[in-house]
Each structure stands twice: as C-alpha cells, then as structure tokens.
LUMLO-956446 format. One record per residue (C-alpha): residue number from 1; residue in one letter; x, y, z. Coordinates in nm, 4 decimals, always signed. Layout:
<sites>
<site pos="NUM" code="a" u="X" v="Y" w="Z"/>
...
</sites>
This chain:
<sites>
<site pos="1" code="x" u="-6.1491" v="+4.5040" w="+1.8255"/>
<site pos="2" code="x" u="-6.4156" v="+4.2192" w="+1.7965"/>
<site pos="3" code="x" u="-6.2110" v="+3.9853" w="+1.9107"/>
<site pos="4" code="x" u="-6.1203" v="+4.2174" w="+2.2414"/>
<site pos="5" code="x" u="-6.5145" v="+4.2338" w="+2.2675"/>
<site pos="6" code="x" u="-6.6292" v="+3.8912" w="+2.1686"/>
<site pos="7" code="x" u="-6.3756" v="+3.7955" w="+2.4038"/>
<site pos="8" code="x" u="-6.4610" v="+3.9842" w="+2.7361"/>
<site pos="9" code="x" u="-6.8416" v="+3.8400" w="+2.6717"/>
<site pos="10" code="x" u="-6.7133" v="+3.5235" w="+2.7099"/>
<site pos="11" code="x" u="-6.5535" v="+3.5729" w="+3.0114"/>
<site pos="12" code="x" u="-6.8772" v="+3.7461" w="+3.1551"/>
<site pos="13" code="x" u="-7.1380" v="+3.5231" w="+3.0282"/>
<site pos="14" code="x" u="-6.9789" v="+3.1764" w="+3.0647"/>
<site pos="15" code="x" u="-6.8432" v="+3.2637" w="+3.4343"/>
<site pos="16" code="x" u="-6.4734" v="+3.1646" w="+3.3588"/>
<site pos="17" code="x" u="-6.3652" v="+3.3946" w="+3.6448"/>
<site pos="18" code="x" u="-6.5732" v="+3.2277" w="+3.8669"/>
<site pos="19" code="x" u="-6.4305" v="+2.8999" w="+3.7365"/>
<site pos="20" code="x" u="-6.0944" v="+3.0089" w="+3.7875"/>
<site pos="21" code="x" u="-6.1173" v="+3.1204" w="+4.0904"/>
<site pos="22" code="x" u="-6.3315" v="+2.7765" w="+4.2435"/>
<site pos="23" code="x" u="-5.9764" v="+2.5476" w="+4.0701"/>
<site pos="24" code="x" u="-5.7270" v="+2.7515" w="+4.2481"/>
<site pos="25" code="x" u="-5.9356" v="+2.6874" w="+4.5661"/>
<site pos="26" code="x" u="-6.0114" v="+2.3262" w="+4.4447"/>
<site pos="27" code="x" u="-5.6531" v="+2.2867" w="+4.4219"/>
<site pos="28" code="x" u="-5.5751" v="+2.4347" w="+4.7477"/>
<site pos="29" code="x" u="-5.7954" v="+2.2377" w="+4.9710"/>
<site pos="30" code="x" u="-5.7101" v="+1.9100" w="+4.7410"/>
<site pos="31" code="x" u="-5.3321" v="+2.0164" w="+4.8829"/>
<site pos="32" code="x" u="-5.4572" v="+2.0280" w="+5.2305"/>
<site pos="33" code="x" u="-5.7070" v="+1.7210" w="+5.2470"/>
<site pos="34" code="x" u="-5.3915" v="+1.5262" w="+5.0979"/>
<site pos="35" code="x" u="-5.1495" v="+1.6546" w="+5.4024"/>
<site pos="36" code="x" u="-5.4309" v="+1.5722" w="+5.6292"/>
<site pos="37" code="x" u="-5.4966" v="+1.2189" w="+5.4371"/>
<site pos="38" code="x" u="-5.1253" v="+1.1471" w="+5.4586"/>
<site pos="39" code="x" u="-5.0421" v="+1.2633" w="+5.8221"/>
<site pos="40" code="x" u="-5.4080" v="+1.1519" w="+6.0244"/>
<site pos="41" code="x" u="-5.6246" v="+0.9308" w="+5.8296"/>
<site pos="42" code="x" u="-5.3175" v="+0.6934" w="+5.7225"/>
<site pos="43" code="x" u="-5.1455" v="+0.5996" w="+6.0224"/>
<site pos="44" code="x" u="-5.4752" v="+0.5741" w="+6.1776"/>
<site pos="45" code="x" u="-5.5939" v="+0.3206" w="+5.9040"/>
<site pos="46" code="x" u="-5.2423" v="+0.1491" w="+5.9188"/>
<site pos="47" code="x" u="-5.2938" v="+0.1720" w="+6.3016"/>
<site pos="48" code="x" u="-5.5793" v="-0.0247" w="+6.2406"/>
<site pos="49" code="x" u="-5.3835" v="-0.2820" w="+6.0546"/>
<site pos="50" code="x" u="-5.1279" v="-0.3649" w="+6.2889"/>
<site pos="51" code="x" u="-4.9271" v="-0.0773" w="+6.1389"/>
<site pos="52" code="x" u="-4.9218" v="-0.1679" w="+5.7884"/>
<site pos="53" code="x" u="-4.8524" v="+0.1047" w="+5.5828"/>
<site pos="54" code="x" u="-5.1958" v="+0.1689" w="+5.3910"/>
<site pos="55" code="x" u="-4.9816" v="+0.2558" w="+5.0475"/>
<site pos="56" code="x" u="-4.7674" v="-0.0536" w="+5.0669"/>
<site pos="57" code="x" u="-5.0605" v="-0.3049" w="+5.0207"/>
<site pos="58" code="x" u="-5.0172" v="-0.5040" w="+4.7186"/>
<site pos="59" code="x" u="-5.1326" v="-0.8498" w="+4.5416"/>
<site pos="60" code="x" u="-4.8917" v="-1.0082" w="+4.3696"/>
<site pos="61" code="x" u="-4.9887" v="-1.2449" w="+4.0892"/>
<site pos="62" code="x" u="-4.7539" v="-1.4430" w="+3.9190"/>
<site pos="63" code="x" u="-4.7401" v="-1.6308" w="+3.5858"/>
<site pos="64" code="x" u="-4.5614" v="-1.7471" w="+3.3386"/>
<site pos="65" code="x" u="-4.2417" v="-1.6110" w="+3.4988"/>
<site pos="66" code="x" u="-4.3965" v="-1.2774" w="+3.5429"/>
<site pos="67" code="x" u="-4.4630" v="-1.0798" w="+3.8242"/>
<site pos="68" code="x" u="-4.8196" v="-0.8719" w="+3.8085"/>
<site pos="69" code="x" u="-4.8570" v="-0.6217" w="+4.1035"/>
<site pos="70" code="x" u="-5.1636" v="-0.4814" w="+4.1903"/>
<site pos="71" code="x" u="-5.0850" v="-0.1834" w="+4.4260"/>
<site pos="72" code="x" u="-5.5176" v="-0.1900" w="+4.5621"/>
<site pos="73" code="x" u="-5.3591" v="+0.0599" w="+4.8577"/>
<site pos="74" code="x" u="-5.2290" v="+0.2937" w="+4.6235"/>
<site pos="75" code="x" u="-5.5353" v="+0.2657" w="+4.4876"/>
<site pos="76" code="x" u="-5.7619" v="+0.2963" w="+4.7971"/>
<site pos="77" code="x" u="-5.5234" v="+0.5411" w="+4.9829"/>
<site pos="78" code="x" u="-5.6243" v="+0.8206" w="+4.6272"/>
<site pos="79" code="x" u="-6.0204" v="+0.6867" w="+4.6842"/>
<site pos="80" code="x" u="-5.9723" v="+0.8149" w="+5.0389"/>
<site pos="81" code="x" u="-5.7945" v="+1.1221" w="+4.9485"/>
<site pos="82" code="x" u="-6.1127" v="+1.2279" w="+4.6900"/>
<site pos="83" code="x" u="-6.3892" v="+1.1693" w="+4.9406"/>
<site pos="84" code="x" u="-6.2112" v="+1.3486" w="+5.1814"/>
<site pos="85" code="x" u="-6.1478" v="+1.6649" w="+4.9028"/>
<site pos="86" code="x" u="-6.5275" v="+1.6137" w="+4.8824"/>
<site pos="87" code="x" u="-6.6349" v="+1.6306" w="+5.1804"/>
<site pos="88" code="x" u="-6.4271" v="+1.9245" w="+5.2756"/>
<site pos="89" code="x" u="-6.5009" v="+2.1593" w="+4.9745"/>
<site pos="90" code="x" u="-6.8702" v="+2.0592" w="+5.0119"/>
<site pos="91" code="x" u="-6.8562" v="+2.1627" w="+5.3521"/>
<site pos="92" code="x" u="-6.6878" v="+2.4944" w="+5.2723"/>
<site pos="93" code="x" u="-6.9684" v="+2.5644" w="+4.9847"/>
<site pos="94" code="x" u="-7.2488" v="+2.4627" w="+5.1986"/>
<site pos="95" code="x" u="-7.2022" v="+2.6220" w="+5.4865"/>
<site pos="96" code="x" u="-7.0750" v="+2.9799" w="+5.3574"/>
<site pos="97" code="x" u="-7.3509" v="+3.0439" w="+5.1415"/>
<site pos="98" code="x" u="-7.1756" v="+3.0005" w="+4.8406"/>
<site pos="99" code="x" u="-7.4834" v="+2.7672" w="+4.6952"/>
<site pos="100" code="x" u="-7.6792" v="+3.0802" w="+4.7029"/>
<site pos="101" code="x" u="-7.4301" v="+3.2712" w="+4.4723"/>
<site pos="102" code="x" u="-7.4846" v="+3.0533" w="+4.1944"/>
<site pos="103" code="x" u="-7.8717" v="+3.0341" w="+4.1254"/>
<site pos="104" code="x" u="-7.9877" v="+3.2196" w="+3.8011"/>
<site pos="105" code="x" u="-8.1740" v="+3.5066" w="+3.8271"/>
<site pos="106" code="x" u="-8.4859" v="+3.3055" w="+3.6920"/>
<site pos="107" code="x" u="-8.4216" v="+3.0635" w="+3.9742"/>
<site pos="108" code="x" u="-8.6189" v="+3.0857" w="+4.2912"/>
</sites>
C-alpha cells in the first residue's frame, strides 16, 4: 500500500499529469507545424530558389575516392520545422492564459 501512496504523491506533487498532457499536445502541434512546414513554408523557400527543393540541397566533398555528403537542407529544412513548433506552441501558451496556470502559489 505504500507504494500505491508514495506513488499517487508523485504524480500530484511533481505535476506528471500536467506533463503528460503538455507532450501529447507538444506532439500534436509538432505534427501540424511539420504539415504546414512541408506544404507552405517549403515550396515557398524553394520558390525562392528557382524551385529547388529546400530538402535536396547538398555539398558534396570528395576525397580519396570517397564521396562525403553533407545534406545542410535536411538540416535547415528540421531548423525551420523547430522554430516554427516554437513559435506556434508559444503562441498557444501565451495567449490562452496558460502562463498563469503555472505560477506557484508563493509566486506573485
């Protein structure tokens, strides 16, 4: 029975519900910013250059007989998506109130 009770404190005082319930809606709007990433903000950047697709940028480096491949719009194409996941679930927190939720009750 401690266990049951030691258990259900923890859950309480360390606010895993609350953190459960923020990575399912992390991972929801991560889901979403990516669709909107991939279908807006990446033909619009590849519009930009001369429709090149963003993810197929690449430098090639060669030595030895070797092919190195740097894939930098892989690379920039995931920076992109995480600013964007950012901005969005910043905006969500900020402007529902949500901020207000999560002061202490020593906090003014």
């Amino acid at each position: 029975m401690s266990f049951i009770k030691d258990f259900s404190n923890f859950v309480r005082e360390q606010g895993v519900v609350g953190l459960a319930v923020g990575l399912a809606i992390g991972l929801q709007a991560s889901g979403a910013v990516s669709a909107i990433v991939d279908n807006f903000i990446d033909p619009l950047v590849g519009l930009l250059l001369n429709g090149t697709d963003l993810s197929s940028i690449s430098t090639t480096i060669t030595r030895g007989g070797e092919e190195l491949v740097f894939g930098w719009g892989t690379i920039l194409n995931a920076l992109i998506t995480l600013v964007a996941t950012a901005f969005v679930i910043f905006f969500v927190v900020d402007k529902s109130g949500l901020t207000k939720l999560d002061k202490k009750k020593g906090d003014k």
